[in-house]
N, C-alpha and C positions, 0 to 999 in steps of 0.2 A: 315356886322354886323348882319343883320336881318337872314342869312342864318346861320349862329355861334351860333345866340342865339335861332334859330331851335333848332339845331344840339344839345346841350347841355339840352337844355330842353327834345327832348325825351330820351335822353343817361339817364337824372336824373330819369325821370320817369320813366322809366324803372328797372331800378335798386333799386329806392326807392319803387317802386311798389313791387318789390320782397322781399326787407326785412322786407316791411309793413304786404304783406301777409303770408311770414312766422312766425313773430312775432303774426299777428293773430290766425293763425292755433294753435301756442304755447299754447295764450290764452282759445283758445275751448278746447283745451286737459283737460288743467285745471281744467278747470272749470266744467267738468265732472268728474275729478279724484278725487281733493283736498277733495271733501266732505265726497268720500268712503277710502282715504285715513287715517281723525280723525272721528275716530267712537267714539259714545258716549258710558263712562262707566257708568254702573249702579246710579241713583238719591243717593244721602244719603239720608234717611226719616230725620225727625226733627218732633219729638214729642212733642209739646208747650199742652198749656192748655187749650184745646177746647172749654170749655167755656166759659174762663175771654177773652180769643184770648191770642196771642201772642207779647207780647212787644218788641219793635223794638232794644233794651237792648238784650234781647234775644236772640235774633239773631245773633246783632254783637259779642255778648259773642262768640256765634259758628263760625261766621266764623273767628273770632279771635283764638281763639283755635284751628283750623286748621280743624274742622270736616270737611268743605265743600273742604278742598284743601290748599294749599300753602297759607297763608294771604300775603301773597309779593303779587301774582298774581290775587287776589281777587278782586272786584269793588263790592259794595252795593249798592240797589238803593231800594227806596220804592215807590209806585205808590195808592197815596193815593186815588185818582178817585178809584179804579177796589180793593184796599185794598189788595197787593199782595208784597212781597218783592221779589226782582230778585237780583241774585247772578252770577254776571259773571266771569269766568276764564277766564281770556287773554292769559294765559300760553296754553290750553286745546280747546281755542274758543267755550263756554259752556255758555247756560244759566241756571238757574236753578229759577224756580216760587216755590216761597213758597203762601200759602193761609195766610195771615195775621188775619183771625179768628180764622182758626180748626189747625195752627201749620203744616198744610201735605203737605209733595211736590208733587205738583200740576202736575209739567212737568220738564223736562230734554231735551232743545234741543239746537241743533249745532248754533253757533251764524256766518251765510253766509255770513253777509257784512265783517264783523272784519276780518274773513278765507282769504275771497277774494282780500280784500282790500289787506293786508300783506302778502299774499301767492303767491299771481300769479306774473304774470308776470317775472315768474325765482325767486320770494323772498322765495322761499323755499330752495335757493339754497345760496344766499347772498341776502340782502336787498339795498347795495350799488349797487349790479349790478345790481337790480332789477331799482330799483331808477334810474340810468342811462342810462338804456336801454328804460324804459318810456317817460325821457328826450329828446332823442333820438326821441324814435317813434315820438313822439308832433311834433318834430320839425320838423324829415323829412316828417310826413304829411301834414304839411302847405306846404313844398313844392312843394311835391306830387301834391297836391290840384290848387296851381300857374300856375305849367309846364302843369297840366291838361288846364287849362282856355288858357294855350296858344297855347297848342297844338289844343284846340277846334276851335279857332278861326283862325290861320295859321295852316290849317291842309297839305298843300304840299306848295313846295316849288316853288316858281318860275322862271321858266328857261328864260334868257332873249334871245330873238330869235337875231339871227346875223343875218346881210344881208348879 
């Protein structure tokens, strides 16, 4: 029994080790590409009232109106600490800083967790397979991880000597 469940423990880790670390490799590629992959297009300005600032009405008016992008795809958020409105595309993975006093867009940049989170892992590809394939990894790591501790500890096999 104890020489079977050797046997099977390194046959797993082994195998699981390989599709751990190609699945890894995937991941690096990734995560170097995805980004140069969605480049950012150019900010749309938004010219509000620099003096009175810019009403949060105002705003949504725009990105309702579609200036900023798709209103399907849109998310609003206001960040009254720092006094900035942020406009995300989920469609685009974009943030966009507007200044909530002087109406100007502030910054235009790529939103890495959102990208990452939904992109990798093959979800550029299908989000099902991606989804499944993580499922997967999870699990055959725990494995991984098991067969490792057994192997650590019965690292050979023991031959029983005849007389």
């Amino acid at each position: 029994m104890k020489k079977t469940l050797l046997r099977w423990s390194r046959f797993l880790h082994k195998w699981l080790g390989l599709y751990i670390s190609v699945f890894t490799l995937i991941w690096l590629v990734e995560l170097l590409v995805l980004p140069i992959v969605y480049k950012l297009s150019p900010a749309a300005g938004f010219s509000g009232q620099p003096a009175a600032g810019v009403s949060i009405e105002q705003i949504f008016n725009a990105v309702n109106s579609g200036r900023f992008g798709d209103p399907e795809y849109l998310e609003f958020r206001y960040q009254a600490k720092t006094q900035r409105y942020h406009i995300i595309d989920k469609r685009e993975y974009t943030i966009l800083t507007i200044d909530a006093v002087t109406g100007e867009s502030i910054k235009k940049e790529l939103d890495y967790n959102t990208l990452l989170l939904e992109k990798s892992g093959l979800g550029w590809i299908n989000q099902k397979l991606a989804g499944l394939l993580k499922i997967c990894f999870q699990i055959f790591f725990v494995i991984l991880s098991v067969t490792g501790i057994y192997i650590l500890f019965y690292p050979r096999q023991q031959k029983k000597k005849s007389l």
